[in-house]
N, C-alpha and C positions, 0 to 999 in steps of 0.2 A: 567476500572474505571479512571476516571480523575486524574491527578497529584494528583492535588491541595484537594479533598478528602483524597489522600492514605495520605498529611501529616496531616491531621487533624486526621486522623485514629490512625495517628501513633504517634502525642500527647499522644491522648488518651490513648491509648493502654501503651504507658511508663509512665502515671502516674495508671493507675488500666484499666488489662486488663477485669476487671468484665463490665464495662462501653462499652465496646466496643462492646461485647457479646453481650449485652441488646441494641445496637441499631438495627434499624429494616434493611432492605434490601438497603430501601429509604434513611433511617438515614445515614447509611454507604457511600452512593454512592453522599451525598446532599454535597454542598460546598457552598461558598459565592466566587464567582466567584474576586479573588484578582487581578485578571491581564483581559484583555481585555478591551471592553467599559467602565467598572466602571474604570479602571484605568486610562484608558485613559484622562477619563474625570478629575476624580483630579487630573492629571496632569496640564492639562491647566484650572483646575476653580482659580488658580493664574495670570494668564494672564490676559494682557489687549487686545488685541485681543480673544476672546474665542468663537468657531465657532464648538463646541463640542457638549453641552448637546442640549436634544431635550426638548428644554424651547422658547418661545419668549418673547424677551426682549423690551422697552421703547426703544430710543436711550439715556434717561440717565442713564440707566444700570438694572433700576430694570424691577421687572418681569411686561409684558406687562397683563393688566387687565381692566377688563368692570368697569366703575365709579359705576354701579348701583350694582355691589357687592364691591368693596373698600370702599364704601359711607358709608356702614353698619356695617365696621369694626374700631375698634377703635386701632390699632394696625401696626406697617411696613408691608409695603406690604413683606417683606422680611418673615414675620413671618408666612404669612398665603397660598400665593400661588405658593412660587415650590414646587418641590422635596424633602421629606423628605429623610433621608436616611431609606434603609432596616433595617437594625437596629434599628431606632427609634430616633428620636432627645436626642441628645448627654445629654445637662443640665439634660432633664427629667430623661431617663434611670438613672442618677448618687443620682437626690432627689429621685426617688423610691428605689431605692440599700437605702439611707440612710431610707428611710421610713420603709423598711420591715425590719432594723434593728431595729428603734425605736418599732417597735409596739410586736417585738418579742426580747427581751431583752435573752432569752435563746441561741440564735445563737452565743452569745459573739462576737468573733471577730473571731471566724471561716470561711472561707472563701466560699462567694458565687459568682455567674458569676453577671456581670454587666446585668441586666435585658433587653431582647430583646423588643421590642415594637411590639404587634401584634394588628390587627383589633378586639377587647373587647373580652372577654374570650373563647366565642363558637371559636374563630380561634384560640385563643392560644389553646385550646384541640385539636384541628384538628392540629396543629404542633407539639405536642406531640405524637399524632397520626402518624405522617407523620414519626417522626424522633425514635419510639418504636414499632408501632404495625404492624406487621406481620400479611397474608392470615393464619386463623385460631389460631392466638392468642385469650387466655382467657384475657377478661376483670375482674376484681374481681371488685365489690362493692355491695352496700347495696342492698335491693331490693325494697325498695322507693326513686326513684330517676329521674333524669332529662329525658324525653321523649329524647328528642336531641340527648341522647349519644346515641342511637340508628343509627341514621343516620351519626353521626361523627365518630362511632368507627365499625360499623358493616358495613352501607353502602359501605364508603367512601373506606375504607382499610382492610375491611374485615374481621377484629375482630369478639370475640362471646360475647356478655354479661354475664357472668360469677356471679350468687346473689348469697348474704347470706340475710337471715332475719334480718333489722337494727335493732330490737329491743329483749329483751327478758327480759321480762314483763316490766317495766317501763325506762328500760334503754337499753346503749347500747349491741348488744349481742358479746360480745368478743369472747364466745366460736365456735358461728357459723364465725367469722371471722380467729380463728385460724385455724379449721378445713377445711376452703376455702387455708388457705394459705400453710397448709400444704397438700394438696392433690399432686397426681402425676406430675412430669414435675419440671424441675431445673427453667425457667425463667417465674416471675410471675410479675403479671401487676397488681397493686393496684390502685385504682381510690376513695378515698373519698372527701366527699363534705360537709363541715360544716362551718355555718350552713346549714341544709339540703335540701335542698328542693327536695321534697313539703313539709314536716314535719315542716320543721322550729326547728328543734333539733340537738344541739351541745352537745358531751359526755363534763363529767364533769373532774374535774381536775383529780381523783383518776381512771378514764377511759380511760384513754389517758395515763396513767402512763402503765395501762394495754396493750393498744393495741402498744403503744410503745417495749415494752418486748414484743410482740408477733411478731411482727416485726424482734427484735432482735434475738429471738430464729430461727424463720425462716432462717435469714444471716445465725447465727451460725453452721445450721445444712445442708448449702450449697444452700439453695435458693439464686437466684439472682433476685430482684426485682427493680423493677420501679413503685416507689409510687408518683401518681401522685395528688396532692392536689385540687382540685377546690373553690378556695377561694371567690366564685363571691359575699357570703354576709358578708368576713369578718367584723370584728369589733362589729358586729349589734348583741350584746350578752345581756341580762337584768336580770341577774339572778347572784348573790355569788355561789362559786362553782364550776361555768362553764368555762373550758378551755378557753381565752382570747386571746392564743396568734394562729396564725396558725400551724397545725401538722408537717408542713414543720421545725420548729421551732427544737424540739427535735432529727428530722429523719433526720437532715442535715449531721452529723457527727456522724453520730449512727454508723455507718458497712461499711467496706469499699464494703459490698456488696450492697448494697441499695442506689440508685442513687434517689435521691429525688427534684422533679419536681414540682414548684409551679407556677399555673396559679392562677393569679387577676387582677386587674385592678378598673379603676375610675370610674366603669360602673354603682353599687350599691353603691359602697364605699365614692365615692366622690357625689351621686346621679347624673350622667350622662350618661345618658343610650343611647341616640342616639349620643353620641360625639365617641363612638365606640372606646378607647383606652384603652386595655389590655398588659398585661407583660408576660412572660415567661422568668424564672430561674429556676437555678441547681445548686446543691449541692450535696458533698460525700464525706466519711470521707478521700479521700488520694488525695482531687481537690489537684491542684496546678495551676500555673499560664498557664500553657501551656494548659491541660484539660479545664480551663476556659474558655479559649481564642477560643478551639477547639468547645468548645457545642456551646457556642457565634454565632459562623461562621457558624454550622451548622444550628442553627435556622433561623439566619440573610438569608440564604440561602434558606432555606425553605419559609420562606417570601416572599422573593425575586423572587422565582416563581410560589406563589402562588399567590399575590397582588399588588406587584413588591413594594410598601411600603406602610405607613401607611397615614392618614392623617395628615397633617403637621399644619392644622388650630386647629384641638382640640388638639392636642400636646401643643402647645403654648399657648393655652389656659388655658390650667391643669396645665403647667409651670407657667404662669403668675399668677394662684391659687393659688400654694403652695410657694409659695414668699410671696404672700399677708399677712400684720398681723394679718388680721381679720380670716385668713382662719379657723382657731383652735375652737376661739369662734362662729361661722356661723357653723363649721360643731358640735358643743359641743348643736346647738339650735337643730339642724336637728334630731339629732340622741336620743334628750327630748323628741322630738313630736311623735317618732314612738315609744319610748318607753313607751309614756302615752297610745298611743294605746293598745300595748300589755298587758297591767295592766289590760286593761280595759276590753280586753276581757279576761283575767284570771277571773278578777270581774264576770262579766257576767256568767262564765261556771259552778263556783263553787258555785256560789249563788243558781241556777237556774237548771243545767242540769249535775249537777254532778252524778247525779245516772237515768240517764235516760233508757227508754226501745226502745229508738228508735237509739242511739249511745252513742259508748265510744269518748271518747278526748285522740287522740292521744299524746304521748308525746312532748311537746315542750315549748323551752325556751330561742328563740336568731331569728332572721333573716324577714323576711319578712312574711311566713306564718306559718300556723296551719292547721289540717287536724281534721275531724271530721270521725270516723270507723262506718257508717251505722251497723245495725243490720239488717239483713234479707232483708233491700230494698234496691234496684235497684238506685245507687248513678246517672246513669243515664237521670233515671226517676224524680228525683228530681232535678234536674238541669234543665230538661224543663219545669217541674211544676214549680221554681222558674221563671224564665222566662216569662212565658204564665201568670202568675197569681197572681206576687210578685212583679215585676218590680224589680228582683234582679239577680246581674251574679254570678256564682261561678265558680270551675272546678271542673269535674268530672274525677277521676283518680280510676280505679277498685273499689273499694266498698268503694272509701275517698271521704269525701268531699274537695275541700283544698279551705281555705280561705284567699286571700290575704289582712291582717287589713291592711299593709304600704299603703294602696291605698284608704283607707276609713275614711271619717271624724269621728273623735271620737263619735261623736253625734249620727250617724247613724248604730254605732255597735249593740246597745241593736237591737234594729230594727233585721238587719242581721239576728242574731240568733234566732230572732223570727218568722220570717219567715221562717229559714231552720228548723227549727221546727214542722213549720204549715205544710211547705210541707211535711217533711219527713211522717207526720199525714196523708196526703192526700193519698197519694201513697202507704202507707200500708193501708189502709181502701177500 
């Protein structure tokens, strides 16, 4: 094992050796290389001679670039085309740390790590991945869930999927979540995703009070977990009731057994989905400065040779965002328009198909989509029938339909449903 690992190890290890346990093989052995080429190089990026980094320069200093992309940028060339670092441009990491305290006022002033910058959430799961999951680790989460973690936690690192049933009748099912969590084996891997996707369902405030204590019980009774949050639609909630802040939120300082991991980012949140810029932090009830600084370096590390860093133009870009005064009001318009959507298809469902013989309406009340529970037809089969004969796309996921309204004009909702209607008609007949 490398030096420079064992003292990151051994951080850890002296502020809660439960944290050290629950890294994976990778995790343990990953560093951020402090000494060699990186060092080197801040060494002389002070210099006025600097004959170091692998950048080409102008001869008046800045970075050397095509006019026909600087042309397009409204910004220092300094901003947009070196080297970010592994970690992530410094300013931003510091407003997202204050952002995820703003919008989770529960954290208090509990201490969390300075947010790494990863390539948008699928890579911050994959370094999660990287830095927790072990050849034949269980994954625990719902059983309506993202297709992807398949390939990020199974493929990739050789994880198993691990469901419970997310619902149990109209809500969430806590009791198929305690019984997941307390089955055989001391280190357990939590993966929730709210809101949900494909569901589009966030528990409600008195649900989370639940699976919080179910959590804790677990700690209590010697499980050591790694609960990992997937926050890709925070914020996006429409509904009184509904949990608001992320679960990361309560689980930060819950147990000193429970190391608690949140990936999000500007992906849905900020709606920039191709600017690919995601976060990954940590928290535990005994962080301290040194532990911080340790998961830090291990992530920053893991980056580092997974993508070697992030992009430094959407970085600045996002930075230059959340400065902006207008940012609050432009994102308070954005998140009206999808909210009117969602109204509208409540409007629609309850008006029209609430007691239907061709599907139930799955639960849901926050995020981007909604799923419709086919009855006896082939959700399949309706997806091409849509297609072939509706001029309409949906997805088909086991016997759901799932709908994404954030991508449809409010106008053309009633439509939508009218159509999955007709087919679902067609296709049973």
């Amino acid at each position: 094992m490398n030096p420079q690992a064992e003292l990151l190890n051994r951080a850890i290890s002296e502020a809660n050796p439960v944290v050290f346990e629950l890294l994976s093989e990778k995790g343990r052995n990953i560093y951020f290389p402090a000494k060699g080429l990186v060092r080197q190089g801040l060494d002389a990026s002070t210099k006025r001679i600097n004959a170091s980094i692998g950048m080409a320069m102008e001869d008046d200093g800045s970075p050397l670039r095509l006019k026909a992309i600087d042309s397009k940028l409204n910004m220092p060339p300094e901003e947009a085309f070196p080297y970010a670092s592994s970690y992530g441009k410094a300013e931003l990491r510091d407003i997202w740390k204050n952002i995820i305290r703003e919008k989770n006022p529960s954290l208090g002033d509990h201490p969390i790590t300075r947010p790494v910058v990863t390539h948008a959430l699928t890579h911050g799961l994959s370094m999660a991945g990287y830095l927790f999951v072990d050849e034949g680790d269980e994954i625990i989460m719902p059983d309506l869930f993202w297709g992807n973690y398949r390939l990020l936690f199974e493929n990739a690192y050789g994880g198993i999927l691990s469901f419970f049933p997310l619902f149990e009748g109209s809500g969430f099912n806590t009791a198929g979540l305690e019984s997941k969590l307390n089955s055989p084996g001391e280190k357990k891997i939590l993966l929730l995703n709210f809101p949900n996707n494909p569901t589009g369902y966030t528990p409600t405030e008195e649900e989370v009070g639940e699976i919080v204590a179910i959590v804790n019980r677990a700690a209590e009774s010697g499980k050591k977990i790694v609960m990992i949050t997937d926050d890709a639609y925070f914020g996006l909630v429409y509904e009184p009731g509904v949990f608001r802040e992320s679960i990361f939120a309560p689980l930060a300082a819950l147990h000193k057994n429970v190391l608690a991991v949140k990936v999000d980012g500007a992906t849905k949140e900020d709606y920039a989905w191709g600017f690919r810029v995601g976060f990954i932090t940590f928290s535990n009830k005994l962080m301290n400065e040194g532990m911080a600084k340790a998961l830090e370096d291990k992530a920053a590390g893991a980056v580092r040779g997974n993508v070697s860093n992030c992009a430094h133009l959407s970085q600045s870009l996002l930075h230059a965002a959340y400065k902006s005064p207008d940012y609050r009001e432009d994102k308070e318009r954005k998140f009206a328009l999808l909210k009117k959507r969602y109204e509208r298809v409540r409007e629609i469902l309850a008006s029209r198909y609430a007691s239907s013989d061709l599907f139930d309406i799955v639960p849901n009340n926050s995020g981007y989509f909604m799923c419709l529970k086919l009855k006896g037809i082939d959700a399949e089969d309706v997806r091409q029938r849509l297609l072939n004969h509706y001029d309409t796309g949906v997805m088909a996921i086991g016997d759901l339909i799932r709908v994404a309204y954030s991508s449809l004009p409010t106008d053309l909702i009633e439509q939508l449903f009218e159509n999955i209607n007709n087919a679902c008609k067609d296709v049973k007949n």
